[in-house]
KEGUGU-463346 format. One record per residue (C-alpha): residue in three letters; x, y, z. Coordinates in pm, whole numbers, plus 50000, padded with zeros to 5 digits. Each point is the difference from the previous one (the first is absolute). Example, Ala and Ser with C-alpha at 12.3 -4.5 7.8 and 13.67 -1.06 7.14 Angstrom:
REM residues 2
ala512304955050780
ser501375034449934
This chain:
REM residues 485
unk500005000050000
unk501125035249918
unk500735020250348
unk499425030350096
unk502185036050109
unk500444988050342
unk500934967049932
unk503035015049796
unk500965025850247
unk500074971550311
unk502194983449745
unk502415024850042
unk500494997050367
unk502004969149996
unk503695013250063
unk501405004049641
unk503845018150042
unk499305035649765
unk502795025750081
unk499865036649899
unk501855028750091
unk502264980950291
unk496974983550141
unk497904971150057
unk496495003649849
unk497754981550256
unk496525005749906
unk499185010749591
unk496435007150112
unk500765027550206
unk503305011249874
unk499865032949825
unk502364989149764
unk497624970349891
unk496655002250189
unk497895019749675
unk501414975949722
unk499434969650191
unk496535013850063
unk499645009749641
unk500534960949940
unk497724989050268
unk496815018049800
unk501214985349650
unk499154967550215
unk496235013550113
unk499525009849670
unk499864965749905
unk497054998150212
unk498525025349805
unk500544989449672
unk500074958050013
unk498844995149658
unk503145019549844
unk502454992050236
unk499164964650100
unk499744969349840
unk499714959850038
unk502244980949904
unk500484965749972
unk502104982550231
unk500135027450218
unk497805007150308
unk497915028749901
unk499175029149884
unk503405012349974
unk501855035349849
unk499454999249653
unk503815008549969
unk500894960250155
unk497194986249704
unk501874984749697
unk498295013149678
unk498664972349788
unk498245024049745
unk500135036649891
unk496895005450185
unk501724992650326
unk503215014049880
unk497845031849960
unk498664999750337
unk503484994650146
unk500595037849839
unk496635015950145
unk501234984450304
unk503395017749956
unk498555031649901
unk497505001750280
unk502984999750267
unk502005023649806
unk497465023949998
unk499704996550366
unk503835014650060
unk499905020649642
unk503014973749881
unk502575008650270
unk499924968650138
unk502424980449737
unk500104967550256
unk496854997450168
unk498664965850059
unk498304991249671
unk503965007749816
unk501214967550152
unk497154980450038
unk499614996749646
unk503574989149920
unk499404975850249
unk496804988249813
unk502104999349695
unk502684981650128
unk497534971850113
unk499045000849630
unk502394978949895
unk501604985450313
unk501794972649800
unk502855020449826
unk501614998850417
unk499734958449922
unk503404996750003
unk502584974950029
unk501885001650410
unk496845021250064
unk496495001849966
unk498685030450125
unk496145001449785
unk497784986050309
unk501925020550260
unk499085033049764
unk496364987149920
unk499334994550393
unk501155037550068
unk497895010849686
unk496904982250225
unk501115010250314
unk500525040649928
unk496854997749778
unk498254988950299
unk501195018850269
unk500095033749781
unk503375001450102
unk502375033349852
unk502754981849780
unk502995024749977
unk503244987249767
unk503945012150044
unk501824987349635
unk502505029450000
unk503334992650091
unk502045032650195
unk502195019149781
unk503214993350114
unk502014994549664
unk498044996249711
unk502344983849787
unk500614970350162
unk497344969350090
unk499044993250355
unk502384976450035
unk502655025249918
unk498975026750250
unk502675009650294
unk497844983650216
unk498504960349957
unk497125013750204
unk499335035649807
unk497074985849823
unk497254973950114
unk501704965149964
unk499544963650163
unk502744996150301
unk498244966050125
unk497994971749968
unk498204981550241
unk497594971850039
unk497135024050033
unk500795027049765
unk502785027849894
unk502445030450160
unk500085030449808
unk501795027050048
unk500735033949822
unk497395029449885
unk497715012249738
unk499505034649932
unk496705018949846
unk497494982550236
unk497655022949900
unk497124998650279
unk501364963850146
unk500155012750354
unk496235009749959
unk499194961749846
unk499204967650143
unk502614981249860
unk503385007749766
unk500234975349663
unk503805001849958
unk501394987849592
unk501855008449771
unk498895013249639
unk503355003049844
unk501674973349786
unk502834987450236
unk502564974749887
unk500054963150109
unk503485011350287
unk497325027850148
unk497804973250119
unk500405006250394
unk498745034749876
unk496674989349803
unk497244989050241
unk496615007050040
unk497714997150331
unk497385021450199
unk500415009650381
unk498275017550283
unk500855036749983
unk500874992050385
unk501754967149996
unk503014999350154
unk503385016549855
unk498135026849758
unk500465035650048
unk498705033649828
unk502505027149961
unk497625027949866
unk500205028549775
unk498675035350144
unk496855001550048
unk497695023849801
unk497094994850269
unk502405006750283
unk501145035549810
unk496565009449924
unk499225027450195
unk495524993849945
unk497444981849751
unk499715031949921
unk502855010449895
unk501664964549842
unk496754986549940
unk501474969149832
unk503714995850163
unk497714996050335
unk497814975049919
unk501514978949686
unk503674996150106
unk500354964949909
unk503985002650127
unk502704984549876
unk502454979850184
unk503404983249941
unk499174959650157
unk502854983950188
unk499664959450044
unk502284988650290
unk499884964149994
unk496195001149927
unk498924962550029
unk497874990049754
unk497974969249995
unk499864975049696
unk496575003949965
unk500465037849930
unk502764997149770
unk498515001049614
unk503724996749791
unk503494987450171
unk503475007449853
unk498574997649643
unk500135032649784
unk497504989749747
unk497054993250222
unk500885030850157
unk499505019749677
unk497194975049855
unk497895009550340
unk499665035649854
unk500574994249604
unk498554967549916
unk496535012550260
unk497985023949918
unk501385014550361
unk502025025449817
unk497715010049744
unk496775004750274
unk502445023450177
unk500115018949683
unk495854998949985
unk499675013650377
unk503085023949923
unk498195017849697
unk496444999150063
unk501755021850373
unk501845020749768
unk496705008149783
unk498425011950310
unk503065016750149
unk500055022349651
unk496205004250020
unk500375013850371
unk503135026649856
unk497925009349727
unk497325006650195
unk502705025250237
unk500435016849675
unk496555006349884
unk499215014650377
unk503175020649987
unk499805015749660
unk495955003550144
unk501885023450311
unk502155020149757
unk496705008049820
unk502014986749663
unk498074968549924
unk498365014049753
unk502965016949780
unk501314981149677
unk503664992450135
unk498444982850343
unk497534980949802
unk503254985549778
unk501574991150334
unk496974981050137
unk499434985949693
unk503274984649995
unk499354991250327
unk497044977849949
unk501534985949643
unk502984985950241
unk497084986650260
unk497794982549727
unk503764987249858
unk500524982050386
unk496394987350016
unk500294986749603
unk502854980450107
unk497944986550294
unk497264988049750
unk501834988349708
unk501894975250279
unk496754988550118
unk498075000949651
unk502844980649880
unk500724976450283
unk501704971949871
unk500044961450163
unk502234985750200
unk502324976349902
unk499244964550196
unk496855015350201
unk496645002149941
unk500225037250081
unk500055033149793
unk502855034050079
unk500205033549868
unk501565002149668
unk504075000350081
unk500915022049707
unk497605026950062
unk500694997850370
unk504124998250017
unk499015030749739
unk498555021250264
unk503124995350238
unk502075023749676
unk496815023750040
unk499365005550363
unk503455012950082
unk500165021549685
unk496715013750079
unk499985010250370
unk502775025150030
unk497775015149694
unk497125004850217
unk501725016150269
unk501865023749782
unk496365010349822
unk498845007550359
unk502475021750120
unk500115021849688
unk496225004150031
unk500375010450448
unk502955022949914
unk501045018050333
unk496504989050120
unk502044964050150
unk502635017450180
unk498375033350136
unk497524980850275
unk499575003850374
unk502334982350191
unk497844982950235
unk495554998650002
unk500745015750342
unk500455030649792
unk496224994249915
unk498704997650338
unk502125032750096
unk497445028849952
unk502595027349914
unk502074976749796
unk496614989049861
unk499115032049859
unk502885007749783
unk499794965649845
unk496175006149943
unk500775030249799
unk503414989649815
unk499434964949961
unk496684994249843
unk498685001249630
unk496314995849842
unk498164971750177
unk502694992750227
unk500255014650351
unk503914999450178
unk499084967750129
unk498804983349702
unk503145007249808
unk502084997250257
unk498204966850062
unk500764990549624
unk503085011949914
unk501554979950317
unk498634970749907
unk501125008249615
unk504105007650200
unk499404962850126
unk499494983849738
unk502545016349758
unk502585021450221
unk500724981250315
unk502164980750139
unk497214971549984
unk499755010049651
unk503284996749939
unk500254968350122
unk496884987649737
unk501765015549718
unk503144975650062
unk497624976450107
unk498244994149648
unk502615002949794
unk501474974850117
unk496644980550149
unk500414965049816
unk503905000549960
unk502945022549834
unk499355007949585
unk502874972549936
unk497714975450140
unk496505007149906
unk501015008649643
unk501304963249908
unk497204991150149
unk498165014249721
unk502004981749731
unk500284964250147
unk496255003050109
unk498825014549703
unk499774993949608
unk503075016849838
unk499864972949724
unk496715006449895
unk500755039449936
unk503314990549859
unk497904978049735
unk497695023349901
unk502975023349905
unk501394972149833
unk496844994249783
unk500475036149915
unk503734993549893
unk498694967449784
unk497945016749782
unk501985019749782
unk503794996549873
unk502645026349862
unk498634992249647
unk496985015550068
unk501745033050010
């Protein structure tokens, strides 16, 4: 059964090691650095209540109803509602959320596609990952992942590091399970989750192979620790004033595994590099990232766009030629992000050795080239159109609430149909999203969501059709010669 906001939040009491800024982070729920975003997770989870029929579904083998993000799509109809489901959440956090539970839960669900490619000979991990498919469908539970090794010295392997224990590796085995030791970086809300789903995506040579494993563990088990990034809750001085840094900081921490023990029955691939990769490449784990990833980005550009129309609305310049070019442009780059989204699901394609259907790979591995070409485009169009309007702002809504400070900000900081504290109102939410700190951090953040450009772009051409477009060129070529002049 799904659970509800409380459920998750007692979750989060259960001792997990999160450090930031010299000190141990006891409680997330009433942390200031934490206690907003947590909560803004908490009602994505009673808005399942709300809305069962898009975000829940039964499926079989699984004790139900469950997220729709856990279902495994067997046609485009149900691939479809996977992507209302996505793009009902979204819309609940405006796409700032880039891991929230449904990000995850789907890979999971795609992994458990085809658990047979992690058949393998010393290993067999496909039952262990088809029991934790069940058992997080079941429970509701937050899957996080860590597949980022640090970067130490980029030019070397793991193996090569000046450390053994620099990156994640095997350092024993036992009876009932494996050591680890070593850290991930980029866990992008995994002290927030349930549980951490460590791998590898990488190609890694056969002498790499303490390196490549795969397993999930309790975000508290033993030997895990969170070194955090700042904070953009912590350093936001009201809702008011960092209306989304406040509430949709999903953090980002660098995850240390000091002898973690892991039990057999959690451990998916052992010292084998190609079931690592086939967990994500020969799944459809990798490419339902993709479908949650752009169908968030869609609604993240609809939300901006939307900052643009109500700021050139405040300027009182909606309505001049150059401003409706600029919106325009706008809303041809949003319709380009949610075109993307319904090409991969018009054109979902089935999956090898499963009776299941997955967004189209082509069109999908395109939209990883578009989304981080796109979104420092946005940004720029929305700071030309606020001009000084983003930096010259009250400090503080205390200035509001101060009746002499008040009055000088009713009179100089207004224009028609907004009062002071309408535009103020606005054009803080509009420095959020575009000019902060927190901002800042999203503008690294999706360029560089689904991997770096020397990754995603091969992608393209191993997972796409490059022979196909090379033959129609070719049938061009074949039909004439030099003699026909």
């Amino acid at each position: 059964m799904t659970r509800t906001g409380k459920d998750y939040l007692d979750a989060l009491r259960d001792g997990r090691t999160i450090w930031l800024d010299g000190e141990r982070v006891d409680d997330l729920t009433t942390h200031p650095a934490f206690r907003r975003s947590v909560r803004s997770i908490a009602d994505l989870y009673d808005l399942t209540a709300e809305h069962p029929e898009t975000l829940t579904a039964s499926v079989p083998g699984v004790d139900g109803p469950v997220s729709r993000a856990y279902q495994i799509p067997r046609t485009k109809d149900e691939l479809k509602a996977k992507g209302r489901a996505f793009k009902l959440w979204s819309e609940a956090t405006f796409g700032f959320l880039g891991r929230s539970p449904d990000y995850m839960a789907s890979a999971v669900a795609g992994m458990a596609t085809v658990p047979g490619v992690l058949a393998r000979d010393g290993f067999d991990g496909s039952a262990n990952l088809l029991a934790h498919w069940r058992r997080m469908a079941e429970g509701d539970l937050y899957q996080a992942h860590t597949l980022v090794n640090p970067q130490i010295d980029r030019t070397k392997a793991p193996s090569e590091q000046m450390e053994d224990d620099l990156c994640l590796r095997v350092v024993a085995e036992r009876d009932d399970g494996i050591v680890v030791r070593g850290a991930k970086m980029i866990g992008t809300a995994a002290a927030l989750a349930d549980e951490i789903l460590v791998g590898v995506t990488q190609r890694m040579p056969p002498s790499e192979a303490d390196y490549a494993v795969s397993f999930s563990v309790p975000v508290a088990a033993p030997g895990i620790s969170f070194v955090s990034r700042t904070s953009y809750e912590a350093r936001a001085t009201s809702v008011f004033d960092y209306p989304l840094a406040s509430r949709l900081d999903e953090n980002d921490a660098l995850v240390v595994y000091d002898d973690v023990f892991v039990p057999w029955e959690r451990v998916f691939a052992y010292r084998d590099p190609e079931a690592c990769h086939a967990q994500f490449w020969k799944t459809p784990a990798f490419v339902s990232f993709v479908h949650h990833g752009a169908t968030r980005f869609w609604t993240k550009l609809e939300f901006l766009t939307g900052i643009a129309i109500l700021v050139a609305k405040a300027n009182n310049v909606y309505d001049m030629p150059p401003v409706r070019m600029q919106i325009g442009k706008l809303l041809s780059w949003v319709n380009t992000a949610k075109a993307l989204v319904v090409a991969a699901e018009e054109l979902c394609e089935p999956v090898p050795g499963a009776d299941a259907v997955m967004p189209h790979r082509e069109t999908a591995y395109a939209q990883l080239a578009v989304g981080p070409d796109l979104y420092p485009k946005v940004i720029n169009e929305i700071k030309l159109l606020a001009g000084g309007g983003l930096i010259q702002l009250p400090s503080s809504y205390r200035d509001l609430l101060r009746p002499e400070v008040a009055a000088l900000l009713g009179k100089y900081v207004k224009s028609p149909g907004y009062d002071a504290e309408s535009r103020i109102k606005l054009f803080k939410l509009a420095w959020d999203a575009v000019g902060s700190e927190f901002a800042g951090r999203h503008d690294q953040y999706e360029r560089f969501y689904h991997g770096a450009p020397h990754v995603y772009l091969p992608a393209l051409v191993r997972e796409g059709d490059p022979g196909r477009y090379a033959a129609l060129a070719g049938r061009c070529l074949d039909g004439y010669e030099l003699e026909d002049g």
